[in-house]
N, C-alpha and C positions, 0 to 999 in steps of 0.2 A: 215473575208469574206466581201467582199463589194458587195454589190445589187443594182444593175444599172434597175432603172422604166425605161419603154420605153419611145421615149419621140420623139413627132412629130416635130420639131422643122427645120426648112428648113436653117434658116438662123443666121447670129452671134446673142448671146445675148447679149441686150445689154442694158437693164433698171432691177434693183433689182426684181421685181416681176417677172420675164420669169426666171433670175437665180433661184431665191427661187422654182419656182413650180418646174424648171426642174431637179434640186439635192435636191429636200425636203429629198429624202430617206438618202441620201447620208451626210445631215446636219444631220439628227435626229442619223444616225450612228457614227458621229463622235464625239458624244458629245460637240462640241463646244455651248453655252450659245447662245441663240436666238438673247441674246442683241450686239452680234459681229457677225451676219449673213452677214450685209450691210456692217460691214468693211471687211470683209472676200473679197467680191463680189468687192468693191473700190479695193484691192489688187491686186487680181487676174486681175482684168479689167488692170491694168498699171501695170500688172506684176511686182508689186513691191516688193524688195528683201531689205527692210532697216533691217535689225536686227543688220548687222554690227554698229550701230549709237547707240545700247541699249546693246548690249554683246562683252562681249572680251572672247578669248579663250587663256586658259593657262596653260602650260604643268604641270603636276605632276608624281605622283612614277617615280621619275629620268627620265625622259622622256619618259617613258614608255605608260602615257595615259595623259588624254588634260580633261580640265574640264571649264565649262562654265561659267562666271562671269557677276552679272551686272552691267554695267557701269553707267548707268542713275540713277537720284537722288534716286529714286524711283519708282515703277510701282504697281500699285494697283490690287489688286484680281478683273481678270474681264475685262482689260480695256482696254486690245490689243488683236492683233494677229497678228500673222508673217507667212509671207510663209518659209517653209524651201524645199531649191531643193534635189531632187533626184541623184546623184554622180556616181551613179552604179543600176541598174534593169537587171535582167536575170531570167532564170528559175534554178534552181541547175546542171540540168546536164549540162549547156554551161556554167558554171562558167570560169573551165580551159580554155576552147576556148576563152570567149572571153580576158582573162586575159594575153592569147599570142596575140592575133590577134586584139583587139582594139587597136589602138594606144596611147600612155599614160595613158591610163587607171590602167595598173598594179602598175606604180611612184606614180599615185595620190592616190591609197587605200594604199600603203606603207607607203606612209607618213600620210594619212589620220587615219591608224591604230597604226600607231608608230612601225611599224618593218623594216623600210628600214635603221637601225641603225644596227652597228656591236657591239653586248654584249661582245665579246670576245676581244675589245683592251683594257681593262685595264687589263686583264689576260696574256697580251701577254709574260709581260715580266718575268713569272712567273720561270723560269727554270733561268733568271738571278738572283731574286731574292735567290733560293734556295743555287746558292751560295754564298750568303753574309752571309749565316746564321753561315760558317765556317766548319771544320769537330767535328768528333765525341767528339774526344779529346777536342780542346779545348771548345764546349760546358762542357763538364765534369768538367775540369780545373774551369769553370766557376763557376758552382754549387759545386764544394768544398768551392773554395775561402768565397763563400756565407754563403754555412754553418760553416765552419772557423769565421765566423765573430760574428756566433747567439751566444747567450751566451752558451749553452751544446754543439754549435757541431756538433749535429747530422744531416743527412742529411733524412729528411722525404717526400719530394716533389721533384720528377726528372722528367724533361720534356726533351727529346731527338724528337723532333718535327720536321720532314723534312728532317731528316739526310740522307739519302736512306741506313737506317739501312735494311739488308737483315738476312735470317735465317742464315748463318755460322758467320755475324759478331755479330748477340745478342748470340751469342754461345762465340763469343772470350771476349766478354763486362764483362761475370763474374761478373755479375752487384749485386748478390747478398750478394761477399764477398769483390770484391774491385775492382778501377776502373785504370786505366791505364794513369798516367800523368809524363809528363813531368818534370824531375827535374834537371836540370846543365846539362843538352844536354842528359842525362838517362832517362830511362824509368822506371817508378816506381810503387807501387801497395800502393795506398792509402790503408788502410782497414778501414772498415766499420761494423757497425753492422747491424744486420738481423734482429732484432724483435721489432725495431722502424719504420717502414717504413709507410706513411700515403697514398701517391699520386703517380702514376707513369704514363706517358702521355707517348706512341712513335706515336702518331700519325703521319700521314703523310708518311710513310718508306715504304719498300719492303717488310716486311714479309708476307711469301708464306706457312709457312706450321704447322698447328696444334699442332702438336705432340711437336715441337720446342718452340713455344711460350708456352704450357703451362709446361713446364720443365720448362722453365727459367724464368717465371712471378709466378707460383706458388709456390716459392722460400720465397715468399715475405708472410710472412706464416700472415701477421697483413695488410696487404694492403685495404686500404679502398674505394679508387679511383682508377680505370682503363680507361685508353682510347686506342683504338687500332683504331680510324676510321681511313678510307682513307687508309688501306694496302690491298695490294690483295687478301688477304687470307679472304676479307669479301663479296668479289665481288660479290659467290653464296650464300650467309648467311653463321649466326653466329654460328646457335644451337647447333650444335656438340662442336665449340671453346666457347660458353659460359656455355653450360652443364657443360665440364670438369674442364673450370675457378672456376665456384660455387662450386662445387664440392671438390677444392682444396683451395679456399680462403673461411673461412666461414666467415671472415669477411668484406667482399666487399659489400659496400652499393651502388657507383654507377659504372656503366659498359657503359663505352662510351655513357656517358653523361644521360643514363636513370638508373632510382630507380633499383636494384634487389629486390627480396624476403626480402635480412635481410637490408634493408634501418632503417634508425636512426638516432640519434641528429646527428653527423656527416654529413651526406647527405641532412637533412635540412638545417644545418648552413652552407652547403659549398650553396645553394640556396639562401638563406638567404645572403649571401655575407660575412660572416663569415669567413668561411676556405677559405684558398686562398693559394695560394705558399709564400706570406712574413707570414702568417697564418696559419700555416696547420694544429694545430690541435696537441695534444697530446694524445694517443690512453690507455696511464694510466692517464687522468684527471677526476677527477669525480665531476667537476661542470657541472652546465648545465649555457653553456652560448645564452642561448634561450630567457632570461627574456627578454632583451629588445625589440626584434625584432618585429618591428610592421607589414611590410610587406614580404610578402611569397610567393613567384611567382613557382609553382608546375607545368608548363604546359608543355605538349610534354615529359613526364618524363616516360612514361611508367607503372603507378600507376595502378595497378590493384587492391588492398584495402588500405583506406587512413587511419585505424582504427590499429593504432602503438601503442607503448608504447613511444614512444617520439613526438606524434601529440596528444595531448594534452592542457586541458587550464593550469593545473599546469604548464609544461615548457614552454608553450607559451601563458602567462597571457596578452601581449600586443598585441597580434596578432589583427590586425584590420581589413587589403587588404589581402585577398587571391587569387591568380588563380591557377585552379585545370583542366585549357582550354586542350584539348588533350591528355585525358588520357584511355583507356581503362575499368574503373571502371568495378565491377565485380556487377550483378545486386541483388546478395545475400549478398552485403557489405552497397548495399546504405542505408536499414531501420538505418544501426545503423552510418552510416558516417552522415546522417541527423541531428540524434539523439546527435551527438558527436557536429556535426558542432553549434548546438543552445546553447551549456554550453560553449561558447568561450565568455568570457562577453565583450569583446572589439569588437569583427568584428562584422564590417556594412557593409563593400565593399565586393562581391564576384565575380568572372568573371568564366566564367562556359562554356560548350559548349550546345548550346539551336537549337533544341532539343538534349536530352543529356540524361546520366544515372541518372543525379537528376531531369527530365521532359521534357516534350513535350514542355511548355510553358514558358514564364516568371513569366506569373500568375501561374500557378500551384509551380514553386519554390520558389516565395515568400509565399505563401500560406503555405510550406512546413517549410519557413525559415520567421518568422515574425521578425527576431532581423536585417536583413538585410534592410538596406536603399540605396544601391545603387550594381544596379546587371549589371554587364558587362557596366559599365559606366554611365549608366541610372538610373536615379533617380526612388524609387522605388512607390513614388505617381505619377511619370508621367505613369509610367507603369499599374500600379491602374486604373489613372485617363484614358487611353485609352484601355488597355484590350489589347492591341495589344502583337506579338510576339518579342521577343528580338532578331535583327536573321543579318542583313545587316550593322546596323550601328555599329559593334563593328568585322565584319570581311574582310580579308585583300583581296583585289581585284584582281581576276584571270586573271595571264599576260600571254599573249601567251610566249612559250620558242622556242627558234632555234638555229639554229648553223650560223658558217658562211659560210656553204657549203651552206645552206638551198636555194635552189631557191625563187626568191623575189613571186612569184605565189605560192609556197607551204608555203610559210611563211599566205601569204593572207589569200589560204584557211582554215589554221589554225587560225587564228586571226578573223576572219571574224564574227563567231558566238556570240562576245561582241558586235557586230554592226550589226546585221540584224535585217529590220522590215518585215513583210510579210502578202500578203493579200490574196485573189483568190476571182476573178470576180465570179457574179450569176448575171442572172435575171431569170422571170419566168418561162423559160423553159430548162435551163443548167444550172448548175452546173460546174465552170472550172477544167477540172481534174488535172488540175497540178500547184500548187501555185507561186506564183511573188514575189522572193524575193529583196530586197533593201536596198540601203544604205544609210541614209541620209549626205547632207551635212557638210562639218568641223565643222559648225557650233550647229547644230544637231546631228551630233556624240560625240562631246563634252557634252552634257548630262548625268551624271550617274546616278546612280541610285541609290533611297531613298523611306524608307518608309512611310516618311512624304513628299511629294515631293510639288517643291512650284509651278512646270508646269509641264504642260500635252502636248499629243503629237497624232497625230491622221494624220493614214493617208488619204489624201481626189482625188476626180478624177475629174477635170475641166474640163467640158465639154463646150465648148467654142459657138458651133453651135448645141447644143441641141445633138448631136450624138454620140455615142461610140468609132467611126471612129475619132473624134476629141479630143477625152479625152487628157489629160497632168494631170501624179500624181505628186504631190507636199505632202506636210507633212506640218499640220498647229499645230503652237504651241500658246499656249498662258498660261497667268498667273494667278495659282487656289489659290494663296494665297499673302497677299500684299509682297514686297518684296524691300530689301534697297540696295543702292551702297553697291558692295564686294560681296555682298551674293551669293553663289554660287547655281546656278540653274541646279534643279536635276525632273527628273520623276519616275515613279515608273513603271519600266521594264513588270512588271508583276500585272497591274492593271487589280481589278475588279477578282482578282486570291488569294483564302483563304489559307486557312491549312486543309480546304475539299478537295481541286485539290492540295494538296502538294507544297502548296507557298515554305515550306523552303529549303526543296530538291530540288526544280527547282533554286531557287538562287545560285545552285552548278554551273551555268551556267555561273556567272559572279563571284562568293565569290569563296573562300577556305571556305566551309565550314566543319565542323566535322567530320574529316575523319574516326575516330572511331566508330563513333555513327553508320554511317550508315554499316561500317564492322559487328559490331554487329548484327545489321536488317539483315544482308544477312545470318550469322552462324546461326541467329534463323528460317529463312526461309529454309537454305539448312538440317540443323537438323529433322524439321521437313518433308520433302521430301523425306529427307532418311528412316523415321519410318514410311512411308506407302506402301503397300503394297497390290497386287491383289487378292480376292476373288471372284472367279468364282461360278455363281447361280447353283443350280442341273439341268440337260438338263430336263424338260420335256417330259414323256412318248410318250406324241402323236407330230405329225410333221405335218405341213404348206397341208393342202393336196389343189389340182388342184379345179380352178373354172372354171371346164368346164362344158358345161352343160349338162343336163342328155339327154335330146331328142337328144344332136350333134348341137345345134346351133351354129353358130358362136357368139365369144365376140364382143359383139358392143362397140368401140374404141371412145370415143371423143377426139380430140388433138388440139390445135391451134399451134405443130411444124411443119411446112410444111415440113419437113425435115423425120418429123414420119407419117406424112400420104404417102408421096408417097414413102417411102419403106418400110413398114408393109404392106406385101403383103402373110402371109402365109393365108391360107382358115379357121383357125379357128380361125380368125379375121377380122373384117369390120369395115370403119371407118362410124361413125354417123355425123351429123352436129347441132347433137343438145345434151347438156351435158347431161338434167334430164332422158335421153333415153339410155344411156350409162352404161355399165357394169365399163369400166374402164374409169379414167376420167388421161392421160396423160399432162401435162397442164404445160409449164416455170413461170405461176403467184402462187402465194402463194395463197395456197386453203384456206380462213377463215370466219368465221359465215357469211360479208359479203361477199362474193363471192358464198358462197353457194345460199345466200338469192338471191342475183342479177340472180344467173345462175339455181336454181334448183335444184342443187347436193344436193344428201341427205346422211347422217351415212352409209346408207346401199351400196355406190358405192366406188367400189376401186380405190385410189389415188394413184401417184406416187411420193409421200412423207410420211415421219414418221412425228407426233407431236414431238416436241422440239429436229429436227436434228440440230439446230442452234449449239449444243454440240458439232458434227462436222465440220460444213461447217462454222463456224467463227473462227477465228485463234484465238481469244482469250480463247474463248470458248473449241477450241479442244486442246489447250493446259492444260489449266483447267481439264477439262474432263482427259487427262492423266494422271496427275500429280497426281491428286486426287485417280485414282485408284493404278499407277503405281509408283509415286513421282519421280525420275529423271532418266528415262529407258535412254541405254546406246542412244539407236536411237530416242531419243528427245535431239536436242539441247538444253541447257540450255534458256529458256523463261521464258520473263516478261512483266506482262499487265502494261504499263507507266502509266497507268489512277489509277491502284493500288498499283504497285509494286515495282515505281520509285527509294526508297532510299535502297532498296533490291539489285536491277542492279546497284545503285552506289556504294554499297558496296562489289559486285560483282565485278567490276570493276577495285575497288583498291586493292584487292587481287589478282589479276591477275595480278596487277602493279607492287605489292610489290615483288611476285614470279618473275618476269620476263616474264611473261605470254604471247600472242601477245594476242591483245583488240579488234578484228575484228569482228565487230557487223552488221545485219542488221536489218532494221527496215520496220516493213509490216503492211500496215493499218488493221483493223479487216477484213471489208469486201469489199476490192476490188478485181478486177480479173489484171488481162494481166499485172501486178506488178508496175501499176499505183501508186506515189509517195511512192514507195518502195526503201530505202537507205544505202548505204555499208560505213560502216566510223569507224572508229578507235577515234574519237575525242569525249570526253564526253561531252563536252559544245554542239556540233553539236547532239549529241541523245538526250539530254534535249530541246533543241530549236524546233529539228522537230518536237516533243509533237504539237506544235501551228496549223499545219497543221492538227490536224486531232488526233482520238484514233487510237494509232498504241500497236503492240508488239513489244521488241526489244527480237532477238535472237541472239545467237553467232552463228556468220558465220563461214561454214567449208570452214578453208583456205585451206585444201589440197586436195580436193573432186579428186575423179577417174576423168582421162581428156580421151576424143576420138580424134586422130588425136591433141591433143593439147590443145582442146578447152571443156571447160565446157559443161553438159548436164547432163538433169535430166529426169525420165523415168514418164508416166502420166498410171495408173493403171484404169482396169475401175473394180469396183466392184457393183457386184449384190445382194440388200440385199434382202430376203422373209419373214425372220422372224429377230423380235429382241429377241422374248421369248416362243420356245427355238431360240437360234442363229442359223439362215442358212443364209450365204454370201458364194456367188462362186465368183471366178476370172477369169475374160476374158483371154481366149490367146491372146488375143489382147491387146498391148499397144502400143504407143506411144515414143522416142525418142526424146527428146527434145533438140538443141542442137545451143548453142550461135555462135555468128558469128565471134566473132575473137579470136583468141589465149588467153589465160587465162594469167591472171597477177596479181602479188598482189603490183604494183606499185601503189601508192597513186594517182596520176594522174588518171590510171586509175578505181577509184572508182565512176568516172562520167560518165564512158562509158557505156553506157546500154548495147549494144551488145557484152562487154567483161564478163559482171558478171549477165546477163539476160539470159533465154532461152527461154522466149514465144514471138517466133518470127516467126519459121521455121516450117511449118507444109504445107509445100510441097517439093518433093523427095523422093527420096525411102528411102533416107540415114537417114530419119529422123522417118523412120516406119519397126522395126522391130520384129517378134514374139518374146514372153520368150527362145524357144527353142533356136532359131537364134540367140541373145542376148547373152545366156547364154554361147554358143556354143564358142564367141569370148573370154569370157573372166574368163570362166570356165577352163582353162590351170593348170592355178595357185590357183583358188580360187572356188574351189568346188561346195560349196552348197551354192551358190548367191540367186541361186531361194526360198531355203529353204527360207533363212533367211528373203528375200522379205515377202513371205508368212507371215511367223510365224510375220513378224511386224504387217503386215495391222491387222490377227487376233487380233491381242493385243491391236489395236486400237479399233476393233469396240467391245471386251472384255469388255474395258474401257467403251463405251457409256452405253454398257446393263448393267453393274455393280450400275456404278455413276448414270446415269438418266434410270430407268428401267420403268419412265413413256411414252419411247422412242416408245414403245411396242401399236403396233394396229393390231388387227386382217385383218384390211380393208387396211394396207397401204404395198406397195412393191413400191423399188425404185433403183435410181444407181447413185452411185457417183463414182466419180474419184478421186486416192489417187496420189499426187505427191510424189517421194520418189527421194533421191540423193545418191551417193556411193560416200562414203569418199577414202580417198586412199588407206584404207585398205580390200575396197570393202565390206565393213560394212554400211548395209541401215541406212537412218535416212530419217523421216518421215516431209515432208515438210507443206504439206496443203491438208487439203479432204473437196473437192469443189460437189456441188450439180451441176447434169449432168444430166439434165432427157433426153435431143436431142443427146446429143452425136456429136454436131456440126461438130466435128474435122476430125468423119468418113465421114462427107456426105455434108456438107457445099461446100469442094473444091473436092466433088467427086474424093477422092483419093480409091487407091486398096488397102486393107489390110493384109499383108500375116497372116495366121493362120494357126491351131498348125499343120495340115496334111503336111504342105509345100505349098499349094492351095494357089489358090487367091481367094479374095472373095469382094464384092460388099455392100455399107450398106445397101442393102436389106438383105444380108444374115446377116450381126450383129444385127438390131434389129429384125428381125424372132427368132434369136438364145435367144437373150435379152427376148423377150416376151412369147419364150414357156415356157423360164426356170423359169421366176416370176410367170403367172398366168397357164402354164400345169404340172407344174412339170416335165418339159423337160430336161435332160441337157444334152447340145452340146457346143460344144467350150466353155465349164468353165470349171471351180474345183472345187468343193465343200473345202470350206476351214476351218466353222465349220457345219458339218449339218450328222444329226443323222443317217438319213437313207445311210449309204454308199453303 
């Protein structure tokens, strides 16, 4: 956030003190060192852009990203500063627009991002390539010749790699009794034997079907190596094809390219660089040739316990380097892989995934592991000596992916979240509701990111003539640590951001980080979700009774909604203009000690709030509150509070991946209304960046929601609560219709359009106001009991509040909120947000007519008449009682 002080200032500035007074706030926020103010202010004045004179930019991971250099002899902690320009400024939702309609705007982030490149022409000529490889045959031919030449003969390693082997021809290959070659212009049948077989590779080929491959590969009754990737028969997974593999190979240690269950010396050593195709191993040797091997590269193997009978310091006495990076470790393996890991008397080097199943920290696995001197490449006293986390500089940096269809604008907006900075204007009396994002220049996007970084980067707002009206954002950088020709100049992305705010999962943003790790966080989040469960409190004998009064008086009303005073007009109410004199105190400000003290209001007057409804009417909160009672009901979308739950939702994420899943998320501040910086995106680095804007939830959006006429909408519920213990909520026949303005899309484009994937817009027409009856009547054809199911959600919601928070519960308080609810396409509710509604705006603001449940029309005098007999007489007109005793 930037905070602009007001500032009198009529004309240019133009000597350092008129600067300094008039952006003091604006210096003190940017952390820039007091003692670079005046050059800051020399800069700006002559607009000066020298950085090119001190940096050079230059390309790395294959052109994929540009990284910053310095050219000058030397520059000292402290002794400059540089303006860096702004390339690109928008808000999110005009991203697309302006990326068609600025002119070269979309060239310069393409190349500024590094995707205006085609990844797919060194592939092009792949389908050439595959024919030079030859056919089947003389590959075969090949690999006899080979084995002819070993000394036994025998043929133990067969690669058949690209052939477009199909299932009828591994049927004709007869690969496990002999192979079909060529001899004097004949066809002949080498034989072979069966119960030497070490390695068999078809990667690359057409096979399509189960049943097939595993006939003909479980043949291979000693086979120790399999590879099948890249055939089609993987495209929907393996499970069912590697069930039956294991099943019939008991000796298969690795299976396209990861460990199984019975991994061993074999599968080490073929890791180890041991076994190989001129190596492959003899499956009657009974040495261990494990002695020598110093390093051990385990990663991405699919290891679930590393605690074998051939991982050992016996067979592996010289073992030194290990990585054990990407593996699924199982969390009732680690005491004793710990335990195992410290009797290795040679290893010093470990590389690990941090956080990971052997720790959250670097320090905590050294701690674990004292014989280690160097962990994921870092020396294990520097690590000591700073405390810090291991997490950035040992992983590999996220590149945007496309194709060559990809539009150069869909490319952008995918690529864009490695390079956004973002701010939002304040001063003393606003708050900007919608943040500024930007780009910085070549120069400044060239920057990566480090956790020891040796410059810093802050954005700043020049205000030239003292005024807001004249502001110009620039980005100043300058240097936090000395620094020599070559050295490469990095910031830390996420400065002034711990392992309290989830530093290392937000670095998912720009790393690959630990894909496993965080899978695991989300199975132990959704396990537990799943083992909770609702218990509903005994109803209470006695019920909510009427506070009328005994003589007949009327309730005296205080309200500051002018919307409830001039339509609360039944006679057994009057409104007051003063609170302490008031039976009921109706109020949109939050009633609390002070406000009491201020206004008068005492314990003894009825309010139109519960204590701690924040359970419902904040989205984090009401999800919480669910979850807790219910753990993941069919009508709650899957939600996650980002400020808690972030590496949950990332691992949430990649299982969606891995399934084939669509990743279609929105992201909703806790507590905003009208779905102010509210976000639709499929991009994980984009839901960890909008984090910056603000505490949001992210929910999985329903991509296929019931459409009207085409177009998205969602229904606005008003409920009336009297009691939380015992529970009495009714439902208005009245609700609301909400419904977007353009046709519904799930085109990536339009995830900027607010009026395609938004619906608090329309709240005038009739089209957009119709009763339950009415409603139900359209599209009750097919789907029965809509209204039921409506019903029974809201209940189960406010079940949830009285259950979880049963401190919710005031003899003195009755109230009404409004429940958003959306129909999937199966016309199955799902529960959006329950907002505090004590005016009811929506009925009387644009004085619209409301039909209700008779077929009538009705006026908001007649909705809150109905509203207020039914809270404080015990009236009920136009509701439902939906849990309430007395029926």
């Amino acid at each position: 956030m930037v905070t602009i002080a007001a500032a009198n200032a009529t004309k240019r500035i133009e000597t350092y003190e008129e600067f300094a007074k008039v952006h003091a706030i604006l210096l003190a926020a940017s952390g820039l060192p007091e003692s670079l103010h005046r050059r800051l202010f020399q800069k700006l004045s002559a607009e000066c852009f020298d950085g090119g004179n001190y940096f050079q930019i230059e390309p790395c991971e294959e052109g994929r990203q540009r990284l910053l250099v310095l050219t000058a002899e030397s520059m000292a902690k402290h002794s400059d500063v540089f303006l860096v320009d702004h390339a690109w400024t928008f808000r999110l939702t005009d991203a697309y627009k302006q990326l068609h309609e600025v002119p070269g705007l979309a060239e310069r982030m393409g190349a500024l991002m590094c995707v205006d490149i085609n990844l797919n022409a060194e592939g092009e000529d792949d389908g050439a390539l595959s024919d030079t490889r030859g056919s089947v045959t003389e590959v075969l031919e090949s690999e006899v010749r080979e084995a002819k030449e070993k000394s036994d003969g025998k043929l133990r390693w067969l690669e058949l790699e690209g052939l477009d082997i199909n299932d009828e021809m591994l049927l004709s290959l007869e690969l496990p009794t002999g192979f079909p070659i060529c001899k004097n212009d004949r066809v002949e049948m080498w034989p072979r034997k069966v119960n030497k077989d070490v390695a068999l590779s078809l990667l690359g080929n057409k096979l399509n079907r189960v049943e097939t491959i595993v006939q003909e590969v479980s043949k291979f009754k000693q086979l120790k190596g399999l590879w099948l990737n890249n055939n089609p028969v993987l495209e929907k997974g393996d499970s069912e094809l590697v069930d039956a593999l294991l099943k019939e190979l008991p000796e298969l240690e690795i299976y396209n390219s990861t460990f199984t269950s019975n991994f061993g010396e074999w599968a080490l050593g073929f890791c180890a660089g041991i076994y190989e195709k001129d190596n492959p191993g003899n499956v009657d040797q009974a040495s261990t040739p494990l002695q020598s091997v110093s390093t051990l590269d385990l990663s991405n193997r699919n290891i679930h316990s590393l605690i074998n009978k051939a991982f050992t310091p016996n067979c592996l006495p010289s073992l030194s380097c290990l990585n054990i990076r990407g593996n699924p470790l199982e969390q009732n393996s680690i005491g004793g892989l710990l335990d195992l890991l410290r009797t290795f008397p040679s290893l010093c080097s470990l590389e690990v995934d941090i956080p990971g199943p052997l720790g959250g920290s670097a320090v905590e696995i050294l701690e674990s592991l004292p014989n280690i001197s160097q962990l994921n490449g870092i020396s294990a006293s520097k690590i000591w000596e700073t405390g810090k986390h291991v997490i950035d500089s040992v992983l590999l940096p996220r590149l945007p992916e496309w194709t060559a269809d990809d539009p150069l604008a869909d490319r952008i907006v995918n690529a864009m979240w490695q390079y956004l900075m973002t701010y939002r204007l304040a001063n003393e009396e606003k708050l900007d509701e919608t943040s500024v994002w930007y780009v910085m220049d070549e120069l400044g996007s060239a920057l990566r990111h480090s956790d020891e970084p040796n410059f810093r980067v802050a954005p700043f707002l020049f205000m030239p003539d003292g005024t807001l009206a004249s502001a110009v954002s620039f980005s100043i950088l300058w240097p936090t640590q000395n620094v020599i020709k070559g050295d490469e100049c990095t910031r830390d992305f996420l400065l002034g951001i711990g392992e309290d705010r989830q530093r290392s999962a937000r670095l998912t943003a720009w790393f690959h980080t630990p894909e496993n790790y965080f899978v695991q966080e989300y199975e132990k989040h959704n396990q537990k979700l799943q083992s909770r469960s609702l218990t509903l409190p005994k109803v209470q004998s006695s019920e909510t009774r009427s506070i009328r009064h005994h003589d007949g008086r009327a309730l005296r009303v205080y309200t500051d909604i002018p919307h409830v005073e001039e339509n609360l007009t039944h006679p057994d109410f009057v409104i007051t203009k003063e609170p302490k004199d008031a039976d009921i105190i109706w109020t949109s400000e939050q009633v609390d000690e002070e406000m009491k003290k201020a206004t008068g209001i005492t314990d003894h007057q009825y309010i139109n709030q519960f204590p701690f409804e924040a359970c419902l009417v904040m989205k984090h909160h009401l999800a919480e509150t669910i979850q807790k009672a219910h753990g993941s009901p069919q009508w709650l979308q899957p939600t996650y509070n980002l400020e808690t739950h972030l590496s949950q939702l990332i691992g949430d994420y990649h299982v969606r991946k891995r399934k084939g899943l669509d990743n279609l998320w929105i992201l909703k501040p806790w507590n905003m209304a009208r779905t102010i910086d509210t976000t639709v995106t499929d991009n994980l680095p984009s839901i960890i960046r909008l984090m910056e804007t603000g505490p949001k939830i992210c929910q999985k959006y329903i991509e296929e929601p019931a459409l009207f006429q085409g177009k998205k909408f969602d229904l606005r519920y008003i409920v009336l609560v009297r009691s939380m213990n015992p529970l009495e909520i009714f439902l208005s026949d009245c609700f609301w219709v909400r419904i977007a303005n353009n046709k519904y899309s799930l085109d990536r484009s339009s995830f900027f359009e607010y009026e395609t994937h938004f619906t608090v817009m329309n709240y005038r027409g009739r089209i957009n106001f119709k009763n339950t009856k009415d409603f139900a009547r359209e599209f009750e054809e097919e789907h029965q009991d809509i209204h039921t199911r409506v019903r029974n959600m809201i209940l189960s919601v406010f079940e949830s509040a009285a259950v979880v928070h049963p401190e919710m519960h005031s003899t003195k308080s009755r109230a009404i909120y409004g429940v958003d609810v959306m129909l999937d396409r199966y016309f199955q509710p799902k529960i959006l947000e329950v907002t505090y509604c004590p005016d009811c705006t929506r009925a009387c603001k644009y004085d619209m007519e409301i039909v209700v449940g008779d077929g009538g029309v009705a006026k908001g005098c007649d909705f809150f008449n109905n509203v207020f007999r039914c809270l404080f007489l015990n009236e009920i007109s136009q509701v439902s009682p939906l849990y309430y005793k007395h029926n």
